[in-house]
Structures are given as structure tokens and as C-alpha cells.
Backbone as CSV, one residue per row, in Angstrom:
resi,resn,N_x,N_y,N_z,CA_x,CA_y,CA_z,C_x,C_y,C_z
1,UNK,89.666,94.941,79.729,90.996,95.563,79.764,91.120,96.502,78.575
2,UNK,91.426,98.180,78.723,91.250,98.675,77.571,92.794,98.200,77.099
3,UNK,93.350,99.075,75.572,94.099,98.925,74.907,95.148,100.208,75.477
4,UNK,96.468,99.733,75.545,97.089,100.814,76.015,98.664,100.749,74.460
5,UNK,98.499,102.230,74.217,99.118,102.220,73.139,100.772,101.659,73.360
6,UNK,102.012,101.271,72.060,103.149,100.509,72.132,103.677,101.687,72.089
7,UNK,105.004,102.421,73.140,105.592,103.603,72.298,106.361,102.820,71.442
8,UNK,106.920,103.897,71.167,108.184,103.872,70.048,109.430,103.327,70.981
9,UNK,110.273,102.060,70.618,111.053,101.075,71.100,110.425,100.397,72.114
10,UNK,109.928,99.876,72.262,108.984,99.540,73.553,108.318,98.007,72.337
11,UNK,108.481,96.878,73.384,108.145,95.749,72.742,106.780,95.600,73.553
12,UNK,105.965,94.894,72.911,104.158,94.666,72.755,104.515,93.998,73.967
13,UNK,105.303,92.818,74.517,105.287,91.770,75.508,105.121,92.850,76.882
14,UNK,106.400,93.906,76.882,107.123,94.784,77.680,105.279,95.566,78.185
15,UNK,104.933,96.266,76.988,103.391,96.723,76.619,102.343,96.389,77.731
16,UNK,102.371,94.912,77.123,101.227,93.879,78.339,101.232,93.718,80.032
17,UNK,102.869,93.750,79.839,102.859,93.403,81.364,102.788,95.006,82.053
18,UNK,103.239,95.835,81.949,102.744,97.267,81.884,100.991,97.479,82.574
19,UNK,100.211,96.662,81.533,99.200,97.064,81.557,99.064,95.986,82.760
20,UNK,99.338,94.920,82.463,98.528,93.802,83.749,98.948,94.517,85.198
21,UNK,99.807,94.668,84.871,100.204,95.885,86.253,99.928,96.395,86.991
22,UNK,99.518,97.294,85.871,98.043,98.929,86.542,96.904,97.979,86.666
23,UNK,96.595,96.826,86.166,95.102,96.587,86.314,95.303,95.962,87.767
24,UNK,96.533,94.945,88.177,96.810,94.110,89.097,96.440,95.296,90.462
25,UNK,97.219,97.075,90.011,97.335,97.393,91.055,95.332,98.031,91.440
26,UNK,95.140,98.792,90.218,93.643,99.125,90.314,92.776,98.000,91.796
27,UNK,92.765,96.771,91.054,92.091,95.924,92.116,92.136,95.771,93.274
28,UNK,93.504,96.080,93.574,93.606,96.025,94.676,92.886,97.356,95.598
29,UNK,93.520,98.177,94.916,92.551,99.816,95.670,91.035,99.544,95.341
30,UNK,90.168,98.599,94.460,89.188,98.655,94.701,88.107,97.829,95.695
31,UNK,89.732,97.166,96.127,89.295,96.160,97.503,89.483,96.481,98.804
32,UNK,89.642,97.799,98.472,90.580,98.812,100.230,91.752,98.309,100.823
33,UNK,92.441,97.577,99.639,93.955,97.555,100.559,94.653,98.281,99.852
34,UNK,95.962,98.761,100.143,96.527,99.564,99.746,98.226,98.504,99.690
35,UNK,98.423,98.339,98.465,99.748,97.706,98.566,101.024,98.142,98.879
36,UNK,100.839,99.096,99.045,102.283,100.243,99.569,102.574,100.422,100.969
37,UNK,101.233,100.104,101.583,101.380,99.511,103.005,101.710,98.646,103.523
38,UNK,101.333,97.428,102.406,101.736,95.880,102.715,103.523,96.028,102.403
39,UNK,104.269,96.755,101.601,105.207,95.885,101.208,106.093,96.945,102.518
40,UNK,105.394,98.313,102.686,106.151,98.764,104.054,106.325,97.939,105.142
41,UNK,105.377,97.264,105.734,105.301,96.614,106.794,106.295,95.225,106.420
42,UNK,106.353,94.938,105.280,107.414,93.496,104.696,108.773,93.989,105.222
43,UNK,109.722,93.061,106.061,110.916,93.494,106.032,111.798,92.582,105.269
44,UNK,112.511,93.423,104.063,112.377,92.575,102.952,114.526,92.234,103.292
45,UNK,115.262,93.217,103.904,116.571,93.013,104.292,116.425,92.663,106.283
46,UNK,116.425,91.692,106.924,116.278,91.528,108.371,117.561,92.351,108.946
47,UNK,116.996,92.826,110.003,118.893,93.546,110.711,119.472,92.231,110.996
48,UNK,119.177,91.300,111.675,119.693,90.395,111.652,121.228,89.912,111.018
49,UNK,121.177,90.539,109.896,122.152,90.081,108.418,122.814,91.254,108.243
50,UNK,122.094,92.439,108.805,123.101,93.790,108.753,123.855,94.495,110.060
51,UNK,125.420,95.006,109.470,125.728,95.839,110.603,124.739,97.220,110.529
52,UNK,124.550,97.398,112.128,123.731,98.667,112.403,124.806,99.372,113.751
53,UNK,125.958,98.722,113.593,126.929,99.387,115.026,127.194,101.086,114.334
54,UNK,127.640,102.102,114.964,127.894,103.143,115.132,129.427,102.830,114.143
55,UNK,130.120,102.091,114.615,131.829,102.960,114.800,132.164,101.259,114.792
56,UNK,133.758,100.710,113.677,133.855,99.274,113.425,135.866,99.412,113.436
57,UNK,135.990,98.585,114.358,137.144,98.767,114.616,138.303,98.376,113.503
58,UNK,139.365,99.334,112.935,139.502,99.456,111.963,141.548,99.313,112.362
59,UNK,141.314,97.598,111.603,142.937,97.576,111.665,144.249,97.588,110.189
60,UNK,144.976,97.517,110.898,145.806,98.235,109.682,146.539,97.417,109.315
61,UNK,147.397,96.916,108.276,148.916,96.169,108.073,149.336,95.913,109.164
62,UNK,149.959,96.697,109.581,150.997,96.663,110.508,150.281,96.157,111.248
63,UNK,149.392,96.080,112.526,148.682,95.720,113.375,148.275,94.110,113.107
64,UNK,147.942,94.050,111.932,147.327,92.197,111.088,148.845,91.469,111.781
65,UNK,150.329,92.352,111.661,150.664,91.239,112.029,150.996,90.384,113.157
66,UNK,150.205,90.535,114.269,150.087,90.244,115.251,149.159,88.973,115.167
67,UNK,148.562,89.021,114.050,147.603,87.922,113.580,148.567,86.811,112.874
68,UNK,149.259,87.156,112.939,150.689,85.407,111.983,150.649,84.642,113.041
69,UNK,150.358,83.180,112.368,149.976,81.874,113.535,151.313,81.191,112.700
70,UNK,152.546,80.641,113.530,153.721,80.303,113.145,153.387,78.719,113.032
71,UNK,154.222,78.054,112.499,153.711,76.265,112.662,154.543,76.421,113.673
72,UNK,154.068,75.014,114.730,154.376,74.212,116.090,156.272,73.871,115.696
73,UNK,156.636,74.262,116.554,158.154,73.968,116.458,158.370,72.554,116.954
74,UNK,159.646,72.805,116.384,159.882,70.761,116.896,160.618,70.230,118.039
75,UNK,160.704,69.229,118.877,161.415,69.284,120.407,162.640,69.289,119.957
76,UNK,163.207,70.124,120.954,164.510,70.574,121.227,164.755,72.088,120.449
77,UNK,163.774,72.458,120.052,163.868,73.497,119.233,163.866,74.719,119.869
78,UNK,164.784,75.883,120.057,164.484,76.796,120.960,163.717,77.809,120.880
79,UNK,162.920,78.198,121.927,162.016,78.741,121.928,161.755,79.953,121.119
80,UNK,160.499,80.268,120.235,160.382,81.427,119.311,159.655,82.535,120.560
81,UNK,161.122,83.677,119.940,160.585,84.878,121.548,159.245,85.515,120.574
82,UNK,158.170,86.038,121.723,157.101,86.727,121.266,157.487,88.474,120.608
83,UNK,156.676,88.433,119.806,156.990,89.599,118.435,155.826,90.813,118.988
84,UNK,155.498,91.874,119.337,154.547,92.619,119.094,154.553,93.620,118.093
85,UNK,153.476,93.782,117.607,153.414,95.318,116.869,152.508,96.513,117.161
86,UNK,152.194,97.497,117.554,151.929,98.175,118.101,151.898,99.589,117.100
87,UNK,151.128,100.714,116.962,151.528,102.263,116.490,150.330,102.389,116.933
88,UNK,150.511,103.829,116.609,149.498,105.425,116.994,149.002,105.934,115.647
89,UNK,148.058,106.233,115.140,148.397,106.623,113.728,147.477,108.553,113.766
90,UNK,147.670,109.289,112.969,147.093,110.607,112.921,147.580,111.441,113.945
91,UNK,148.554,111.557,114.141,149.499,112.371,115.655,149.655,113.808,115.176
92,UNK,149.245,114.823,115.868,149.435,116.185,115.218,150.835,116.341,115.654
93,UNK,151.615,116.171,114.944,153.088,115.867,114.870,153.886,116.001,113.891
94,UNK,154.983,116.465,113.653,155.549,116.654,112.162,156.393,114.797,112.014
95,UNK,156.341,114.286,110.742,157.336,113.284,110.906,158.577,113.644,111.064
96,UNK,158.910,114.253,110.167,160.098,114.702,110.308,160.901,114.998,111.867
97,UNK,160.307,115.412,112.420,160.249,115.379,114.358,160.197,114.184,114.762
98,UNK,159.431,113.164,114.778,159.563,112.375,115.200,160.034,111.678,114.969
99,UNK,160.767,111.626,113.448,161.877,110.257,113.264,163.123,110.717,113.693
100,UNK,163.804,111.740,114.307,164.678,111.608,115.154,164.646,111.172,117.004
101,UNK,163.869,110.854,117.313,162.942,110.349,118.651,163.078,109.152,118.423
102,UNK,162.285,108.524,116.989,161.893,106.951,117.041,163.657,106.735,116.369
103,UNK,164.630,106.997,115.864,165.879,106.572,116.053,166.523,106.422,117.384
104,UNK,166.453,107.321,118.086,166.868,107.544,119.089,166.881,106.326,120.218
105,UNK,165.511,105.748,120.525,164.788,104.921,121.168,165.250,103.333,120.202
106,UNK,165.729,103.508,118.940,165.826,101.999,118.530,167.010,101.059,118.800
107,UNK,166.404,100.313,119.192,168.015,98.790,119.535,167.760,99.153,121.191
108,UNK,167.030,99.588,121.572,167.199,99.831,123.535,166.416,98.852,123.919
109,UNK,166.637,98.774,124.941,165.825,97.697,125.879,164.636,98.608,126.483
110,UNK,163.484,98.264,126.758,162.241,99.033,126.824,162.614,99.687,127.833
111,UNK,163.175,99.481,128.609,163.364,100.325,130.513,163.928,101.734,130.107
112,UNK,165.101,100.980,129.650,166.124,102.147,128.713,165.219,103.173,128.091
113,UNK,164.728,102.675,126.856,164.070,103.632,126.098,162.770,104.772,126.814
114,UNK,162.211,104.019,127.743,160.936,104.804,128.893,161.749,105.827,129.743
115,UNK,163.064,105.375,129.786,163.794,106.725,130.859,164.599,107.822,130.092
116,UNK,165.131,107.430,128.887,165.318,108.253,127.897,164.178,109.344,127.128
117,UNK,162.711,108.876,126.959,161.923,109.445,126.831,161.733,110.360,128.316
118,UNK,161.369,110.052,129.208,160.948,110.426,130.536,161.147,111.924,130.441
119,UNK,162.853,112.090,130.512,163.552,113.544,130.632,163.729,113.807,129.388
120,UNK,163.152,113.779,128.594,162.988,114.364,126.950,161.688,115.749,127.051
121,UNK,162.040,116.711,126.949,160.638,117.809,126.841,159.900,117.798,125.763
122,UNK,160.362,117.159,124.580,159.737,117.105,123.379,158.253,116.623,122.979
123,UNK,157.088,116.963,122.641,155.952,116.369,122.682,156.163,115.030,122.047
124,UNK,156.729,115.176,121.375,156.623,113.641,120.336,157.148,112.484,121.445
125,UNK,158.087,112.633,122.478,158.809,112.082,123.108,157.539,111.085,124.220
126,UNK,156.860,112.498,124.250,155.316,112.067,125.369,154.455,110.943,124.706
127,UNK,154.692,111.308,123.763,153.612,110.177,122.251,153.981,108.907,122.538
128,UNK,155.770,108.869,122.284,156.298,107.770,122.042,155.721,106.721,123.463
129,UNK,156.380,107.814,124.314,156.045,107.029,125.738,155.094,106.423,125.901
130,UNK,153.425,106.884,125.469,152.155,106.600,125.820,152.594,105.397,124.948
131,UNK,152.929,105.043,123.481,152.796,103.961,122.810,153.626,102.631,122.825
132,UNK,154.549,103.162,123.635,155.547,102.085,124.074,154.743,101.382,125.432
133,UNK,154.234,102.061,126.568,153.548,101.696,127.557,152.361,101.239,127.431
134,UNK,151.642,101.113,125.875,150.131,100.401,125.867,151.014,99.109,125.025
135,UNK,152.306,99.381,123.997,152.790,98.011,123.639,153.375,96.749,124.631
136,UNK,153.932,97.938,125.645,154.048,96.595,127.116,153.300,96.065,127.781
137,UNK,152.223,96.575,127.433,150.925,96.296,128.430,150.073,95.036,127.865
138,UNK,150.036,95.551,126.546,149.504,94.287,125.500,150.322,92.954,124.999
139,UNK,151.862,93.324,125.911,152.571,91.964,125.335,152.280,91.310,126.844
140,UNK,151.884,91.581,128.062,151.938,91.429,129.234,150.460,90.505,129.108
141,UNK,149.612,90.909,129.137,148.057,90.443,129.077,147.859,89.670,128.312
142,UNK,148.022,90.029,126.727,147.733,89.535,125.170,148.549,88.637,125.056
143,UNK,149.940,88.578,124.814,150.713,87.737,124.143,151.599,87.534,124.778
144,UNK,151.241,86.526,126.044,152.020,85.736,126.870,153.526,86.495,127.066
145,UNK,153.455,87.663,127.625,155.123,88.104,127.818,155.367,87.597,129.224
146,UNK,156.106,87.007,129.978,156.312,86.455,131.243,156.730,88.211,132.215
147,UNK,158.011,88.534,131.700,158.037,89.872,132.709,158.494,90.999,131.606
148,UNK,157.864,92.249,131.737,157.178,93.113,131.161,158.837,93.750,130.873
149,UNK,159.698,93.973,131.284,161.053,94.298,131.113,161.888,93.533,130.216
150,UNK,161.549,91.861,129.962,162.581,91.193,128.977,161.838,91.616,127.431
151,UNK,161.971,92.982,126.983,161.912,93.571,125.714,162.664,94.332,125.334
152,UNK,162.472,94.213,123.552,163.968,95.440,123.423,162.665,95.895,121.859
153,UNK,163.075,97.168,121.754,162.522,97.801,120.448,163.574,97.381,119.258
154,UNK,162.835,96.546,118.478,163.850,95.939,116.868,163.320,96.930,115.973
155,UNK,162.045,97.530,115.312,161.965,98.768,114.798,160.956,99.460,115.523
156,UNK,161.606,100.573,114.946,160.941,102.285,115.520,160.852,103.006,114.339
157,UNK,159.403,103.532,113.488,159.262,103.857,112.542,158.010,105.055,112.043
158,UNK,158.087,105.274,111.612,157.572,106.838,111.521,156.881,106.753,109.940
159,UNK,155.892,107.807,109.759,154.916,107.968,108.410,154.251,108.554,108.075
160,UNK,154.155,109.095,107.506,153.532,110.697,107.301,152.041,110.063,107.210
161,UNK,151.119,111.532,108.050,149.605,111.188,107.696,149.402,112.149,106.552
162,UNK,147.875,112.225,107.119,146.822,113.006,105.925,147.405,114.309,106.722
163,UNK,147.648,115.348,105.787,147.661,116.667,105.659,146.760,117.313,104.943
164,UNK,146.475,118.283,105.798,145.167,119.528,105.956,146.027,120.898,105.397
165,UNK,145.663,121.048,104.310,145.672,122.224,103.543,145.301,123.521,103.149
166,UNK,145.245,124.278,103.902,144.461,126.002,103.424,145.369,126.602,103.264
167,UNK,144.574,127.738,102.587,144.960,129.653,102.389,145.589,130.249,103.453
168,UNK,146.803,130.781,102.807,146.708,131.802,103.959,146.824,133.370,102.840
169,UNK,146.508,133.981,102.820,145.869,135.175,102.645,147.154,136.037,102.828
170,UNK,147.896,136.628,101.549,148.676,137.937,101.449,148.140,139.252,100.753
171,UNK,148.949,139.811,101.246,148.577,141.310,100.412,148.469,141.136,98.919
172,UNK,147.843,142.075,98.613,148.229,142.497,96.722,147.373,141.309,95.981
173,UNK,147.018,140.990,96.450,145.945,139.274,95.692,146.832,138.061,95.826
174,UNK,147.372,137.991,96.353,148.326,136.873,96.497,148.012,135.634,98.076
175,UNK,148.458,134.744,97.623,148.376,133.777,99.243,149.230,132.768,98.810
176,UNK,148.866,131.839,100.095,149.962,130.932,100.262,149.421,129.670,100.853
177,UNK,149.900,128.784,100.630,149.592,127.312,101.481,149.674,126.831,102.729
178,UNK,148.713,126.742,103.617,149.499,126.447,104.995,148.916,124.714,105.199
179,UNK,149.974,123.944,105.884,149.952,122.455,106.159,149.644,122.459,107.791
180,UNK,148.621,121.568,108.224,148.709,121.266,109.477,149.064,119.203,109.102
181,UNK,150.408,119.213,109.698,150.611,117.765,109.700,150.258,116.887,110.796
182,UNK,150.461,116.032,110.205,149.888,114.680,111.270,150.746,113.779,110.885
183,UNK,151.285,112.468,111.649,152.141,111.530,111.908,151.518,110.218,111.897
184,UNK,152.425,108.917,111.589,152.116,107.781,112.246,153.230,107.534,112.918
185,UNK,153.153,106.959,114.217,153.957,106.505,114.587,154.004,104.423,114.517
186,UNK,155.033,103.607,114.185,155.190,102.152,114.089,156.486,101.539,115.289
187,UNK,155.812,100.706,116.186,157.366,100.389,116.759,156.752,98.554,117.029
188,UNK,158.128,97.984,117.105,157.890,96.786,117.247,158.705,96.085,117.999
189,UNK,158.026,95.360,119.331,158.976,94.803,120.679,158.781,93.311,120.484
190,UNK,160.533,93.079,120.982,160.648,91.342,120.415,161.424,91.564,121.933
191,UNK,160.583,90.215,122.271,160.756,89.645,123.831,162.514,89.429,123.704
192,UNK,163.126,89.116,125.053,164.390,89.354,125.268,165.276,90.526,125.407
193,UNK,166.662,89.971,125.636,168.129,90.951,125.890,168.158,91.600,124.229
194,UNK,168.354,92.816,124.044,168.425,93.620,122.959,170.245,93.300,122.031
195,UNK,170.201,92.765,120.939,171.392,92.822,120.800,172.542,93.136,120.725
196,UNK,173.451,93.233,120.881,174.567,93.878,120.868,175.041,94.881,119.800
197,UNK,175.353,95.700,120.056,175.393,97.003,118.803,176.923,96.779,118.009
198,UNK,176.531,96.810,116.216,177.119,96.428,115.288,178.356,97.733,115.524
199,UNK,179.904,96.828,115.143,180.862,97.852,114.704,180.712,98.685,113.904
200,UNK,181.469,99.909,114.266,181.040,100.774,113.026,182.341,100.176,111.648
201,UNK,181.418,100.175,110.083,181.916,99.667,109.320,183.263,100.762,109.075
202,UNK,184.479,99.935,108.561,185.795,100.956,108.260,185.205,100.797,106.802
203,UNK,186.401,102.292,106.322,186.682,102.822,104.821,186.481,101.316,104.038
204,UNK,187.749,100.579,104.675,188.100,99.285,103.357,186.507,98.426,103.463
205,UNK,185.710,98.472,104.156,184.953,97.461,104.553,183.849,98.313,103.786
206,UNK,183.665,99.299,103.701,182.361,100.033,102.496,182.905,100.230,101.034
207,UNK,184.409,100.006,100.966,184.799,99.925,99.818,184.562,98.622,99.096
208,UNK,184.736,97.441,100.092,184.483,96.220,99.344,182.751,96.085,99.041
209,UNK,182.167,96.364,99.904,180.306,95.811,99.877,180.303,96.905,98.668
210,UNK,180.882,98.080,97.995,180.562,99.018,97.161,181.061,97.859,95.708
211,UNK,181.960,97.478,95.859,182.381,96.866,94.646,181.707,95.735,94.866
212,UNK,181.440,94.787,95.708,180.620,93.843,95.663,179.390,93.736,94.794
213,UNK,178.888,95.387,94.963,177.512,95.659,94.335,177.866,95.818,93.043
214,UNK,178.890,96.567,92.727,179.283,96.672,91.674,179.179,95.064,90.626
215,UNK,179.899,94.398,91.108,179.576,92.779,90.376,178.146,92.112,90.214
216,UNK,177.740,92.202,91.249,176.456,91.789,90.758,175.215,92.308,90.255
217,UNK,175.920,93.112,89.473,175.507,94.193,88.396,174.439,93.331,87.458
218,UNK,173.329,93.627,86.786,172.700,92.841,85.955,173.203,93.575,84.387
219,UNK,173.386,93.073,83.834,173.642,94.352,82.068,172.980,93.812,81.325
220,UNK,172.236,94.944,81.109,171.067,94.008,80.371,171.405,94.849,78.580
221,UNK,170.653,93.923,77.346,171.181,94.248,76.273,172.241,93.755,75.475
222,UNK,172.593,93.077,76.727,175.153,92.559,76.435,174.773,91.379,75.773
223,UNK,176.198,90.846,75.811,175.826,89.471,75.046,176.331,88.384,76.288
């Protein structure tokens, strides 16, 4: 074994094994195998243990909660109506557009809300429709809904996506920003008759919940 010099920071131990190395590998090429072949042919990660799919289905908040397992209720206890959640997300859509649509459609009973959309010309209106009709479909199949009509929309909710940003190009050296937007749309159907729509609150009745708030004021600093 010749002597192979220590560099500079380099420990003598570090040195040796270095060298046993090159000699380990020398031998081997002087035996006609080639170890770079052997460790190719080694499959040292099995697919087995790895994803190799294309495309992995990708859920969101909102969607998980369809995944809440409630505890077993107790006899005589009345029945807990089924909850869905449902959205669309990346809609070339302004939000702003569509949260007057998804107001529009909220507190209705699903029939209601599908015929109100129907004669609506609005694209967003077409959106809503497609997503209300795959949420009835999935409380029908998926989550035990008995008949596809005892639903009412409890929220209807809206969210801005990713926005796409370029140039737009003026005279004189100058430009400008242009947005192509995109939307989420969120709605959520709870089995049953839709409830009855709240009075509208009077003057004295926003005057008191205003002072109400007022009291339970925190002051912080006081004595």
C-alpha cells in the first residue's frame, strides 16, 4: 500500500480510510467486476414504499369536514340531520361577482335555489348550479340523504384565488397591471326544512346590542 499524503485539515484516520478505499476499489477492477454495475442493478429504495401515481387527490379544509365522526347519540335523542360540504375552487370568475349570487341563493331550500339560478344569465350563476347539483348528488349516494329535496343551503361563501398578473404596455415608456382573477366558490347543505327568516332588527333593538357591546368592554391599564 503506497503512502498517500495528509492535506491540510484532514485527520490521518479520515487519510486511511481514503486510501483503503481506492485500494478496496482497484481490486475489484482487477478482478473484472465493475462495482458501479453492481450497486446499479441494487435497488436500494423498492417502489413498493414509493408513490409513483401521476396526479394525488388533493383535499382542502373545508372538504376534511365531511371527515368529523360525531359520538353515537343517546335513545330518545333526536336525530342529527346530515351536514355536507362541498366547493369549486380556481373559477375564472371575479369574487366580487360571485358573492352577490352566493348571497342570493343563501337560507333557500335547494329546489328554490336551482330555479333561481336556472333563469339567472350570469356565468357565475351556471357555476353555482353545477356545484350545488354535484353537492346533491354526493349527499344522495355518500352521506345517507333519504330524498334529494329535504335540503336547505346554511352557508354560501366565496374566496378569492391565485391571481395572474402581467404588463400591459402604454405609450411614452409607461404600463400597467392587468389581473386575470379566479374564485373559490364554498357552500354547505344541512338536510331538512330551511329555517324561517329572522325579523328585521328595529332602531331600539341595534341600539341596545350597540351598548351591550359597549359594556363588555375590556379596559385594560384601569384599576
Amino acid at each position: 500500500m503506497r503512502w498517500v499524503p495528509c492535506m491540510r485539515g484532514q485527520s490521518e484516520a479520515a487519510t486511511m480510510a481514503a486510501a483503503m478505499a481506492r485500494l478496496a476499489w482497484a481490486r475489484w477492477r482487477l478482478l473484472g467486476a465493475w462495482p458501479e454495475r453492481f450497486l446499479a442493478s441494487v435497488n436500494i429504495f423498492p417502489l413498493s414504499n414509493m408513490y409513483t401515481g401521476s396526479s394525488r387527490e388533493i383535499i382542502g379544509k373545508w372538504e376534511k369536514k365531511n371527515r368529523v365522526v360525531y359520538p353515537p347519540q343517546l335513545p330518545g335523542e333526536p336525530r342529527r340531520p346530515a351536514v355536507i360540504y362541498h366547493c369549486r375552487r380556481e373559477i375564472k370568475y371575479s369574487k366580487d361577482k360571485m358573492w352577490y349570487l352566493a348571497t342570493l341563493i343563501k337560507g333557500m331550500s335547494i329546489d328554490q335555489a336551482l330555479a333561481q339560478l336556472q333563469f339567472n344569465d350570469k356565468k357565475g350563476a351556471k357555476v353555482i348550479r353545477e356545484v350545488l347539483l354535484e353537492a346533491q348528488e354526493l349527499a344522495v349516494t355518500k352521506y345517507n340523504v333519504e330524498f334529494k329535496s329535504n335540503l336547505y343551503i346554511a352557508k354560501s361563501l366565496t374566496g378569492k384565488g391565485q391571481y395572474l398578473k402581467k404588463i400591459r404596455y402604454h405609450g411614452r415608456g409607461k404600463f400597467g397591471i392587468m389581473e386575470k382573477v379566479r374564485c373559490h366558490y364554498f357552500v354547505k347543505l344541512v338536510e331538512g326544512p330551511p329555517p324561517p327568516p329572522e325579523p328585521p332588527k328595529t332602531g331600539f333593538d341595534q341600539a341596545k346590542e350597540y351598548v351591550q357591546q359597549l359594556r363588555n368592554r375590556t379596559i385594560i391599564n384601569a384599576l
